[in-house]
C-alpha positions in Angstrom: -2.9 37.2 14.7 -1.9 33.8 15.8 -3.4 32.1 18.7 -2.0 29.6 21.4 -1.3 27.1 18.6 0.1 29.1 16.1 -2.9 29.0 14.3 -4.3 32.6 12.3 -7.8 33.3 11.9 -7.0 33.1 8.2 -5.7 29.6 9.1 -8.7 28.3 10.9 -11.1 30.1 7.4 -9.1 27.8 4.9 -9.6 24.8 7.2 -13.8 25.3 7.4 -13.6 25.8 4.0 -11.9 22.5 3.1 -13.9 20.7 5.7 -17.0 22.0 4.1 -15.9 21.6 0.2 -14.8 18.2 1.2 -17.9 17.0 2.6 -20.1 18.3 -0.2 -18.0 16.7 -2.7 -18.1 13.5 -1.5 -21.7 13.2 0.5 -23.3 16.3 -1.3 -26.2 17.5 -2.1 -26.8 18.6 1.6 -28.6 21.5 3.7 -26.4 24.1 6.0 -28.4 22.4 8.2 -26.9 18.7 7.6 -23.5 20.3 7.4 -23.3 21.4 10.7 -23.0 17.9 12.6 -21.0 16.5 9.8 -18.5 18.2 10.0 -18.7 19.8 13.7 -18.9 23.3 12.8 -21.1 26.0 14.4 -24.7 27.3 12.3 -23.2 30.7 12.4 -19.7 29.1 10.6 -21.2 27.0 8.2 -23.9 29.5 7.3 -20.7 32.3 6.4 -18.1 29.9 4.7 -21.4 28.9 2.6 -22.3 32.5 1.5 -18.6 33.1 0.9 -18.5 30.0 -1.4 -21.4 30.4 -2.9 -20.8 34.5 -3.9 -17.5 33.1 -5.5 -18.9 30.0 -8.0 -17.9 27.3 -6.2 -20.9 26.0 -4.7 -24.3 26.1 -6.6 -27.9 25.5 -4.9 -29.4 21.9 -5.9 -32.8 22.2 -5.2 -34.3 21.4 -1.8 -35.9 19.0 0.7 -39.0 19.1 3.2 -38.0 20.1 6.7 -39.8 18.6 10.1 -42.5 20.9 10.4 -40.4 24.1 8.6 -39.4 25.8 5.2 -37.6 23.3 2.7 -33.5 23.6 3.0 -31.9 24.2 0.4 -29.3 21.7 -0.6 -26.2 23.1 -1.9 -23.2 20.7 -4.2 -19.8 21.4 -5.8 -20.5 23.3 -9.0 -18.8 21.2 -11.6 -18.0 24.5 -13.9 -16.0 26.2 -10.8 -12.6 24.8 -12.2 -11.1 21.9 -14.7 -8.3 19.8 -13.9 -6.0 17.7 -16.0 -4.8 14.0 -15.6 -1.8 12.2 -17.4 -1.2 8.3 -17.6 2.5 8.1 -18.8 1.7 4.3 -19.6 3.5 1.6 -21.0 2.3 1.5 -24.4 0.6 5.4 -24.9 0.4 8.5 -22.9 -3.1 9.1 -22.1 -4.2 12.8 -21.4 -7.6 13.8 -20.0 -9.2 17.3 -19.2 -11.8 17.0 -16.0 -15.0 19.6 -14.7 -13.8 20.0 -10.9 -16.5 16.4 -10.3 -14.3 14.5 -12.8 -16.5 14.1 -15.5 -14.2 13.9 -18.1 -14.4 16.0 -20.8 -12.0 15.8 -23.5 -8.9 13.4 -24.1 -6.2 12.8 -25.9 -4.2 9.7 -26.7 -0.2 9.6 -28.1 1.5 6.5 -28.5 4.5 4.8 -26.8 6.3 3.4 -30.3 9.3 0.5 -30.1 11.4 2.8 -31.5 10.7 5.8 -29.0 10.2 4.1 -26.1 10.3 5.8 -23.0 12.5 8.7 -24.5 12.0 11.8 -22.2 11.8 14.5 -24.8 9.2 12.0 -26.4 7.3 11.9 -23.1 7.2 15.3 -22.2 6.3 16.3 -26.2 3.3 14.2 -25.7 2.4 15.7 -22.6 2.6 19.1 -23.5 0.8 18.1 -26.8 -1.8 16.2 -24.8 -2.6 19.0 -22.7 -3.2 22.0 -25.6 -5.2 19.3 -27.7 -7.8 17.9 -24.8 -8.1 22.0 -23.5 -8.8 22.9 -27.4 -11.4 20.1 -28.3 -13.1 21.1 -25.3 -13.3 25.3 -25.7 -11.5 25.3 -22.6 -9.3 29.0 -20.9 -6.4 27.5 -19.4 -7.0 30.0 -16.5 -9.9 27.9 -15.5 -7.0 24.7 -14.9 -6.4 24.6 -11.3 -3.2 22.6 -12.1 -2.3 18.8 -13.9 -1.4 15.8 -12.0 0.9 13.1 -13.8 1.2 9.3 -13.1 4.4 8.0 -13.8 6.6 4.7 -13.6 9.3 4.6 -10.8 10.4 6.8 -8.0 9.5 10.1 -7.7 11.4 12.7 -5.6 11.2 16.1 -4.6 14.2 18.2 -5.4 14.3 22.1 -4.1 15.4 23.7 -7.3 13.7 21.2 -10.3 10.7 20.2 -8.3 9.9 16.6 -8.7 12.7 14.2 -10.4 11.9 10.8 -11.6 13.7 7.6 -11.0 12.6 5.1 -13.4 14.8 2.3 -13.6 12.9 0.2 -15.7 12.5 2.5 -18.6 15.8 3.8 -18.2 15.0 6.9 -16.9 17.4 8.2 -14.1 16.8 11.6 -12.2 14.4 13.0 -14.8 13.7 16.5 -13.8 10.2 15.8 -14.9 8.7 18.9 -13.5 11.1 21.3 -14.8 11.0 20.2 -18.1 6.8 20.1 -18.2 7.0 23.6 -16.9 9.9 25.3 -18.9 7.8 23.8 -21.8 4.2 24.0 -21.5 1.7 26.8 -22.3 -0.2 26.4 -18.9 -0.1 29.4 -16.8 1.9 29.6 -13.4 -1.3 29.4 -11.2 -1.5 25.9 -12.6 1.0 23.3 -11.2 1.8 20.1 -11.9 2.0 17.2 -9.4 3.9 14.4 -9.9 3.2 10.9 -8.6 4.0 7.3 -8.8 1.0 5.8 -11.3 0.3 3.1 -8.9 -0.4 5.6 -6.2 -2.5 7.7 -8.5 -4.5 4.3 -9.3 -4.8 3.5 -5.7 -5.8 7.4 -4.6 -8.5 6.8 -7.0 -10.1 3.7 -6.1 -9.7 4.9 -2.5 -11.8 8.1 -3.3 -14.0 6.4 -5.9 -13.7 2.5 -6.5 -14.0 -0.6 -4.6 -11.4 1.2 -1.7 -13.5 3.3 -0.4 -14.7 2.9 3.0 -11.9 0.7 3.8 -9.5 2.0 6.6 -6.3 0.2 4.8 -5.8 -1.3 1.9 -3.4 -2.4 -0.8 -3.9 -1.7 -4.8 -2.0 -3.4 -7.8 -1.0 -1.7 -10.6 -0.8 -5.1 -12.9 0.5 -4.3 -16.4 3.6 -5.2 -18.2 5.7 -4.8 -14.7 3.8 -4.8 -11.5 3.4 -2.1 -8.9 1.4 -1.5 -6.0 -0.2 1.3 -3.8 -0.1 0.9 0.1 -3.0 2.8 2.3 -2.7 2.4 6.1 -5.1 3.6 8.6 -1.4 6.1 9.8 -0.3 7.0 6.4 -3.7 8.4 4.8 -2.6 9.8 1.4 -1.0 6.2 0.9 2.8 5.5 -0.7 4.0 3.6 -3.8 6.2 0.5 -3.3 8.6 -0.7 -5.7 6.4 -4.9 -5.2 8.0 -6.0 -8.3 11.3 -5.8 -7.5 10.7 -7.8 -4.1 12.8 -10.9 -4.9 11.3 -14.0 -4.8 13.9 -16.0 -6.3 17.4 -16.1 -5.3 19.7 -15.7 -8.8 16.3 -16.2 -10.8 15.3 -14.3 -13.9 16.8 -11.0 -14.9 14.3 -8.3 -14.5 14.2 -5.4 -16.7 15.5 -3.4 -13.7 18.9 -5.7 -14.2 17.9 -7.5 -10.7 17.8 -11.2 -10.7 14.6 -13.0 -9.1 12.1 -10.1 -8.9 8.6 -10.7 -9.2 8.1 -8.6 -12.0 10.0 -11.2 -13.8 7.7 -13.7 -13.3 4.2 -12.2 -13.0 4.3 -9.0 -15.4 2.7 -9.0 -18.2 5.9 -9.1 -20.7 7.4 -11.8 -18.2 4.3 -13.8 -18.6 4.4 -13.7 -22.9 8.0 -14.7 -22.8 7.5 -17.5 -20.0 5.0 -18.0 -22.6 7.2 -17.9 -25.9 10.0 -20.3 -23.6 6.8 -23.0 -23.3 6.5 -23.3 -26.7 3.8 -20.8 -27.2 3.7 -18.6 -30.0 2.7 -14.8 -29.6 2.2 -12.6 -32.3 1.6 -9.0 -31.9 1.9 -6.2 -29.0 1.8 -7.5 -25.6 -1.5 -6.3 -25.2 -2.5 -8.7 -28.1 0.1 -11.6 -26.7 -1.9 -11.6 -23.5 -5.1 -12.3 -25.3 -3.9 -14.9 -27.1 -2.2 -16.4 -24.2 -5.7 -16.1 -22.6 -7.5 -17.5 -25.8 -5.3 -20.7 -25.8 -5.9 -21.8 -22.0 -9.6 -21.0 -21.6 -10.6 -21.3 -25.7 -12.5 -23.7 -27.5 -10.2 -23.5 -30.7 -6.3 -24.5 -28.9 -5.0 -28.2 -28.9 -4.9 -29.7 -26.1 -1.5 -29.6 -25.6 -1.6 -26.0 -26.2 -4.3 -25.1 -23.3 -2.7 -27.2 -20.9 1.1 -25.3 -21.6 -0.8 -21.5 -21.5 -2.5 -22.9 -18.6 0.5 -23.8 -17.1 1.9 -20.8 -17.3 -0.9 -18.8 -16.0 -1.2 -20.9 -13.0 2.5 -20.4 -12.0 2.1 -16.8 -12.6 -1.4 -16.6 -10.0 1.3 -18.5 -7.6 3.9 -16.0 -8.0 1.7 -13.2 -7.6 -0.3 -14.9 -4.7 3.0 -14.8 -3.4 4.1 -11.9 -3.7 0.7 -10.2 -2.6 1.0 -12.6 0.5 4.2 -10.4 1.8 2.3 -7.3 1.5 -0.8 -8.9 3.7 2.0 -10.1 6.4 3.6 -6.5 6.5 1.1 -4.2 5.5 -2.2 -6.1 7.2 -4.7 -4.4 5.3 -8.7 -5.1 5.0 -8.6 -5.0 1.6 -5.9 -6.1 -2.0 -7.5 -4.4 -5.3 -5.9 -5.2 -8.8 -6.0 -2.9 -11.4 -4.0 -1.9 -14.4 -4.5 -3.1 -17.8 -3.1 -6.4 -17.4 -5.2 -7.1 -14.0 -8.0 -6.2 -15.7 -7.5 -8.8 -18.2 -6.3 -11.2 -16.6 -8.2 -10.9 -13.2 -12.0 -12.5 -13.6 -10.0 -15.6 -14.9 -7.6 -16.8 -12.1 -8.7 -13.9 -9.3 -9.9 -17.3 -7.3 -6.7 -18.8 -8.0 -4.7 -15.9 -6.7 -7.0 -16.0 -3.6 -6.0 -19.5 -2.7 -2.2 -19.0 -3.1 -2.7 -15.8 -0.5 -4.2 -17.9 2.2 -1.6 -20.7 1.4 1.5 -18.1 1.6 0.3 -15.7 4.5 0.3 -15.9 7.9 -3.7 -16.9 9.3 -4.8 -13.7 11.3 -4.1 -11.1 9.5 -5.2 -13.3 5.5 -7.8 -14.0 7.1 -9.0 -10.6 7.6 -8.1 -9.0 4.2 -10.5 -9.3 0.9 -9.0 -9.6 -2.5 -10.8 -8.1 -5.6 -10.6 -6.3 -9.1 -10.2 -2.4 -9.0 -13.5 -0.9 -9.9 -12.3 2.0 -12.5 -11.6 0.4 -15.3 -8.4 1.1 -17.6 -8.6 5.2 -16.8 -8.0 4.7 -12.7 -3.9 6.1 -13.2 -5.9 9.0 -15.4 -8.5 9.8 -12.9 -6.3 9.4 -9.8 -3.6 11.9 -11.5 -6.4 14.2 -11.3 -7.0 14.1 -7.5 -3.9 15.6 -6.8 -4.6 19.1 -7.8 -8.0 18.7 -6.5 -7.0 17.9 -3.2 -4.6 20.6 -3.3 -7.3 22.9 -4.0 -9.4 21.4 -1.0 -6.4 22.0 1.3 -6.3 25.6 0.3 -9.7 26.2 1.6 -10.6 26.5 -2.7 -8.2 29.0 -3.4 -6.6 28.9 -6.3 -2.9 28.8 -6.4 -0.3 31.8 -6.2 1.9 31.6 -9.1 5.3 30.0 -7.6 8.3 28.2 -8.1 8.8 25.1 -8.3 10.4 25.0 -4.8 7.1 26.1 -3.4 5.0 23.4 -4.4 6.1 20.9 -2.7 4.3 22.0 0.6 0.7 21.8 -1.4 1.3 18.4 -1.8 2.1 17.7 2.1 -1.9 18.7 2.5 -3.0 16.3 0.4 -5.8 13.9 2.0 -7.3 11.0 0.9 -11.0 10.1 1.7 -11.8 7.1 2.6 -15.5 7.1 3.9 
């Protein structure tokens, strides 16, 4: 029966039961007791959901605390064995599969390479997906019925059609309305009550340094995805679940270098990682290797002991233009976006970050407007080279907290799109 608001009774159960799964897994262990005023539910409400969460596996007792006066509470946490989920990197260089207890302690991964000659070919891709996904359930003795679904990072736009689900637009790697999610489906093992969500991988980095990193407790924020192209992750205090943006392809030169999107003058021509080796290579500099491997030596010439002079001061060079460029470019994203804090991640970032961060810092005040840089706090990412991994693996798990910890009806594909409209991002 539906009340005034439309609301059910079965409506209102799922929503306690998210509210209270929610706050366990981010502030648990706590009592029923402590659960009431955190999340504004009755005794008599918590003290049912509880029981029925308990009775089912997905809350476990975790020992107990001295009460003013009365008996010890019992504090009560997330059991970690209650479900596994699965997170995929599609990366630049490797697709990176991991297999996650429902607290995301990882369990088992698996790593398949991106070759030259492959590239981003999308039978390749979804090969190593699928491949991925039975090796990382197998090392770990895992039942696929356990998996609650698999969420996948990817380059580029991602869409949601009604009839293949969601359909990637990569420009970069030449991908062009990928039906991504019918293709995983149509050929992976994993059962229907096990969907995959599909998201940009600079919103899956910046979902999980909002949950778990050096976002949380910030109201808005911006995180970088910094690797051979550059992306970026936009949380606003309205939009809570945050939105890619396609940053690198903002133009900041007018008929400058040809990006790898065909564009002339985006940033990702200056301040991604390949863009920075070939600036490099143009200097005079001489890489060797991956780009991975190009970056560190670019990195060993300006701040090693073993470089001619000549050399430091060219890589130099080139690293300082590139801290202007993305100063820059992160300088737009303070004047539109205002947020209190800019995180950079990705595997470039990483790298390159604890060298010039204080450089970067001085070309955003320089660029941006006064009031709202001089609100905003720029810093590294906190979780390391797995963040698209980890993140991927937040969007089944907060599809599972919007259905109250039911698991999912088997469906087709044109259903799931609604799961991922209930997807919320914590940020305290």
């Amino acid at each position: 029966m539906a009340g005034r608001n439309g609301r059910t009774v079965h409506d209102l159960r799922r929503e306690n039961r998210a509210a209270l799964l929610q706050q366990l897994y981010f502030d648990g262990p706590l009592s029923r007791y402590e659960l009431g005023p955190a999340t504004g539910l009755s005794s008599g409400s918590v003290s049912n959901v509880m029981a029925e969460l308990v009775a089912e596996g997905l809350v476990e007792e975790a020992g107990s605390v001295e009460s003013d006066g009365g008996r010890p509470r019992t504090l009560l946490r997330i059991a970690p064995d209650s479900g596994l989920l699965i997170g995929v990197d599609v990366g630049e260089n490797l697709v990176r599969v991991e297999l996650f207890d429902l607290v995301l302690t990882e369990l088992a991964r698996a790593e398949r390479p991106l070759t030259p000659r492959d590239g981003y070919a999308v039978d390749v891709v979804v090969d190593h997906i699928r491949d991925g996904i039975a090796e990382v359930l197998a090392a770990a003795g895992a039942d696929p019925a356990r998996l609650l679904g698999a969420g996948v990072g990817v380059p580029g736009i991602v869409a949601r059609d009604p009839e293949h689900g969601a359909v990637v637009h990569g420009q970069t790697i030449g991908w062009r309305a990928v039906p991504l999610e019918r293709m995983l489906r149509e050929r992976s093992q994993l059962p229907d009550t096990a969907p995959y969500f599909i998201d940009n991988g600079a919103k899956t980095l910046g979902q999980a340094e909002m949950w778990f990193g050096a976002g949380r407790g910030a109201a808005s924020a911006v995180v970088v995805l910094f690797g051979s192209g550059v992306g970026a992750c936009v949380v606003t205090e309205e939009g809570a679940q945050g939105r890619a943006v396609e940053w690198g392809h903002l133009t900041v030169r007018v008929r400058g270098r040809r990006c790898r999107c065909g564009a002339l003058g985006c940033l990702e021509a200056y301040a991604g990682a390949q863009a920075l080796v070939e600036r490099w290579r143009e200097a005079g500099g001489e890489p060797s290797g991956d780009e991975e491997g190009a970056l560190t030596e670019l990195l060993d010439a300006a701040y090693g002991d073993r470089a001619a002079p000549h050399e430091r001061a060219r890589a130099a060079a080139v690293l300082d233009e590139t801290a202007e460029y993305l100063g820059a470019g992160l300088s737009d994203l303070v004047n539109l976006f205002q947020p209190e804090r800019i995180l950079i991640g990705g595997w470039a970032g990483l790298r390159l970050g604890p060298r010039f961060l204080d450089a970067v810092r001085r070309h955003v005040g320089a660029y941006a407007l006064d009031y709202p840089v001089g609100r905003v706090g720029v810093a590294m990412g906190r979780l390391g080279p797995d963040a698209v991994t980890v993140g991927a693996a937040t969007l089944p798990l907060a599809a599972f907290f919007a259905r109250g910890g039911r698991r999912a009806e088997p469906a087709p594909i044109q259903e799931l799109a609604g799961w991922r409209r209930a997807l919320v991002a914590r940020r305290t």
